[in-house]
Structure formats: structure tokens, C-alpha cells
N, C-alpha and C positions, 0 to 999 in steps of 0.2 A: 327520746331526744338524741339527737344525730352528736357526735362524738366529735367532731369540732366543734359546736357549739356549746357544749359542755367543757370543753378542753379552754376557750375563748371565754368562759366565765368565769373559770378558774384563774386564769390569769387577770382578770378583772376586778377577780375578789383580791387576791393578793398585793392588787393596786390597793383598793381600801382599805387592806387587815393593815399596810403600812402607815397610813391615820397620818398622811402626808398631803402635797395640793393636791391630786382629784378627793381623796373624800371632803375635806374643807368646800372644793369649789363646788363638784358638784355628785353630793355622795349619794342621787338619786335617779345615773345614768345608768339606764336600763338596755343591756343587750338583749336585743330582738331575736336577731339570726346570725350564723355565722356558717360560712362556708370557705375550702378551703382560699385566700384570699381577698375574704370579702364578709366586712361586716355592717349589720342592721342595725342600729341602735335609738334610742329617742332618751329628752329629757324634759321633763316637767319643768318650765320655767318659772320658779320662784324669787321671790323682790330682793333678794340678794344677786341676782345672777343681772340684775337691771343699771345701766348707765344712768344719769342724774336727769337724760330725758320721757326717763320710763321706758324703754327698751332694751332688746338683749346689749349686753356689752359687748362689744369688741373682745377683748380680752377675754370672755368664756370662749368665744369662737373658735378663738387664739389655742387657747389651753384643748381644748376638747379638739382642735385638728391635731394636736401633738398625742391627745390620749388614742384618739379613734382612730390614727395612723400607728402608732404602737400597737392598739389590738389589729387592724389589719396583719400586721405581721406574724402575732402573735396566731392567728387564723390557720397561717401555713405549716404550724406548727411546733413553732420559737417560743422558752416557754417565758423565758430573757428577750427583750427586745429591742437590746442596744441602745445606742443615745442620740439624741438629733445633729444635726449638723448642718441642715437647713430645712426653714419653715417658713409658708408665706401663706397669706389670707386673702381673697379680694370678697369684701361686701359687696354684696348686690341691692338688697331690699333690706327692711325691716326683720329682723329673725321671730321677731315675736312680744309679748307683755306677760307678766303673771299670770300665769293659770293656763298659760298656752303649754302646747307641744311641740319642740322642735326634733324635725325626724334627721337623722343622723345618717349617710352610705360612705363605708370607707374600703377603699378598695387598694391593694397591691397591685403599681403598674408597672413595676420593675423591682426583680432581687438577685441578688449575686452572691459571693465570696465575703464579700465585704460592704457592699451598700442593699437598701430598700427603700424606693419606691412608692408612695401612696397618696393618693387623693384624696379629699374626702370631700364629701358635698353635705349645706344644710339644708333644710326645706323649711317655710315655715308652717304655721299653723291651716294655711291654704294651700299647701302644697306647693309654694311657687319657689325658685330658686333664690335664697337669702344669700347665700355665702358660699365659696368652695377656697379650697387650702390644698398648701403641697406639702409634704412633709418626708424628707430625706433622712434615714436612721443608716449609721455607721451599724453594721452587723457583726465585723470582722471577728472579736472578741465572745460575743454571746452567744455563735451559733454552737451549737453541740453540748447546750445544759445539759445534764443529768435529767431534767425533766420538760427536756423536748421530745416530741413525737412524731409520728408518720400515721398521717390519713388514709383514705382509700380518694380517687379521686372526686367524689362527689360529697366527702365529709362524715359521709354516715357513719362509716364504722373505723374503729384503729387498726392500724396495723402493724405496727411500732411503738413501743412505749408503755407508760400505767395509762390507764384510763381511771377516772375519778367519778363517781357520780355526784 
């Protein structure tokens, strides 16, 4: 397993081990892939994640462009991924029903000193465009944890840091 992807689950698990909203909303989001950058992720849609017409909510969309934009960051090797400071959603189609799969791309489109950059896009259960989200993280303060890293640049391997398996 390539070493940003490992490094981007670790901080994913550490989202959960804090038993705060993503595990509540949705403690069954699965990182797929993760390269420096740029993460894969999907989530099993379950009848709590549904609005009052049987569909995905808003509000998971919502929440999971703020987590899957944190792990974007988290990707380039941040192991702290700062705080939002602006977030925005536009639906497009339907995201999904129970039992579906919504597939999850969130990418790093800009980072600096002090801010980051990321999009992320949903897909649904057809693959067609549900939703995409912007999501702006203040960096200024987190960058240089103790357990931040440096990748190589295609992810594989570290070059910088602990590596965890």
C-alpha cells in the first residue's frame, strides 16, 4: 500500500477514534485511494444518511465536502488539517437511496502559507454527477505537526516523517 494512502487513513482513523460528527454521520466512509493531493473515497448509503424524501441529504453532502476536503489536505501530507473558513455545495441530481454507493473525488486545487484549496466532487450510484463542493481550510496554524510528512512525488513511498502501517 502506497504511503500516502496509508498516511490519509491514519488521519481518517483519528477522525473516528475522536467518536465526534464524522463517526456519528457517517462512520462507514471508506478511503479508496489517496495520492499526494487527491483522494478516492466512497460511502454506503444508509437510511440515516436520507432526507424525509428518501434521499441522500444535503447536509451529509455538506459534512463529507468539509471531511473529504480535510483529507485532501491531509493527502499532501498535513497530519492537522486546519479549520474551514469557507464551504459551499451545488447539487446537481439525486446522490443516491439506501443501499446505494456514493463515490467520493477530492482534490487539492490550491495551498499555501496559510490557506488550502479543494474540491470535491460526488457521483452517484450511476456514476453521473450528484454534487460538487468547495471547501477553503485556514492552514496557517497546523502546518508543521509533529506528525506531518513528506511523500515522494507519486505517493508511494515517504520521505519524511513516521510511516505507520
Amino acid at each position: 500500500m502506497a504511503a500516502c494512502l496509508r498516511f490519509t487513513r491514519r488521519v481518517w482513523k483519528s477522525f473516528v477514534d475522536n467518536k465526534g460528527h464524522d463517526q456519528v454521520c457517517f462512520p462507514n466512509l471508506r478511503i479508496l485511494d489517496a495520492k499526494p493531493g487527491s483522494v478516492q473515497a466512497s460511502l454506503k448509503i444508509e437510511p440515516y444518511n436520507l432526507n424525509r424524501v428518501g434521499t441522500v441529504h444535503g447536509g451529509l453532502i455538506m459534512s463529507l465536502t468539509d471531511t473529504l476536503g480535510s483529507l485532501a489536505v491531509a493527502s499532501k501530507g498535513q497530519y492537522m488539517t486546519g479549520v474551514s473558513v469557507d464551504i459551499g455545495t451545488s447539487f446537481v441530481k439525486p446522490a443516491g437511496r439506501t443501499g446505494d454507493e456514493l463515490r467520493v473525488s477530492a482534490v487539492v486545487t490550491g495551498i499555501g502559507k496559510s490557506l488550502a484549496y479543494t474540491r470535491v466532487e460526488f457521483f452517484n450510484a450511476s456514476g453521473q454527477l450528484a454534487a460538487y463542493g468547495h471547501h477553503t481550510k485556514y492552514i496557517g496554524k497546523s502546518a508543521g505537526h509533529e506528525n506531518d510528512v513528506k511523500f515522494s512525488e507519486d505517493g508511494e513511498t515517504l520521505i519524511e516523517g513516521e510511516d505507520v502501517d
